[in-house]
ZAMITOR-476358 format. One record per residue (C-alpha): residue number from 1; z, x, y. Coordinates in Angstrom, 1 decimal. Example, Ala and Ser with C-alpha at 12.3 -4.5 7.8 and 13.67 -1.06 7.14 Angstrom:
<pts>
1,7.8,12.3,-4.5 $
2,7.1,13.7,-1.1 $
</pts>
This chain:
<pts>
1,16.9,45.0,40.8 $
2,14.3,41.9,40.9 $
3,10.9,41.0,40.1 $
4,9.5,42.1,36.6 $
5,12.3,43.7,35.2 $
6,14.0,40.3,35.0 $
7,11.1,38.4,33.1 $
8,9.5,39.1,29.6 $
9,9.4,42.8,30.3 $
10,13.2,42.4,29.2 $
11,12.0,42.1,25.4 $
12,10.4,45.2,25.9 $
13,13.4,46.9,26.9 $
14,16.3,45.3,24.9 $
15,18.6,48.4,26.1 $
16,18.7,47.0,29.9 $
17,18.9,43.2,29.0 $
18,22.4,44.4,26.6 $
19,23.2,46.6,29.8 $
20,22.8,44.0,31.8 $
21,24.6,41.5,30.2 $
22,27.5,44.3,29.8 $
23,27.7,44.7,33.6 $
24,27.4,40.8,33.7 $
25,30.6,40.6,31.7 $
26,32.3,43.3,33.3 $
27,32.2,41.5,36.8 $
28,33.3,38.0,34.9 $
29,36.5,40.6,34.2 $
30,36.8,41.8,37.3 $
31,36.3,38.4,38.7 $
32,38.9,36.6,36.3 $
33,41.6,39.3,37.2 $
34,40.9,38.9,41.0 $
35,41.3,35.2,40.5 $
36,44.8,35.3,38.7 $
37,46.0,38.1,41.3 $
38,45.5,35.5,44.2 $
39,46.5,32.2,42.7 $
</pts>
């Protein structure tokens, strides 16, 4: 999931840039929680 899709085509498709910035946060959860579990 590289090359054009990251650049300006993003304005063009505002649904993938929101779902990628919804799987962004999900793994900043998922990497929070796995954090606390081993501290």
């Amino acid at each position: 999931m590289a090359g054009p899709q990251m650049g300006g085509s993003a304005e063009d498709h505002p649904s993938r840039k929101r779902h990628a910035a919804e799987k962004q946060k999900k793994e900043t959860i998922i990497y929070t929680k796995c954090y606390e579990f081993e501290s």
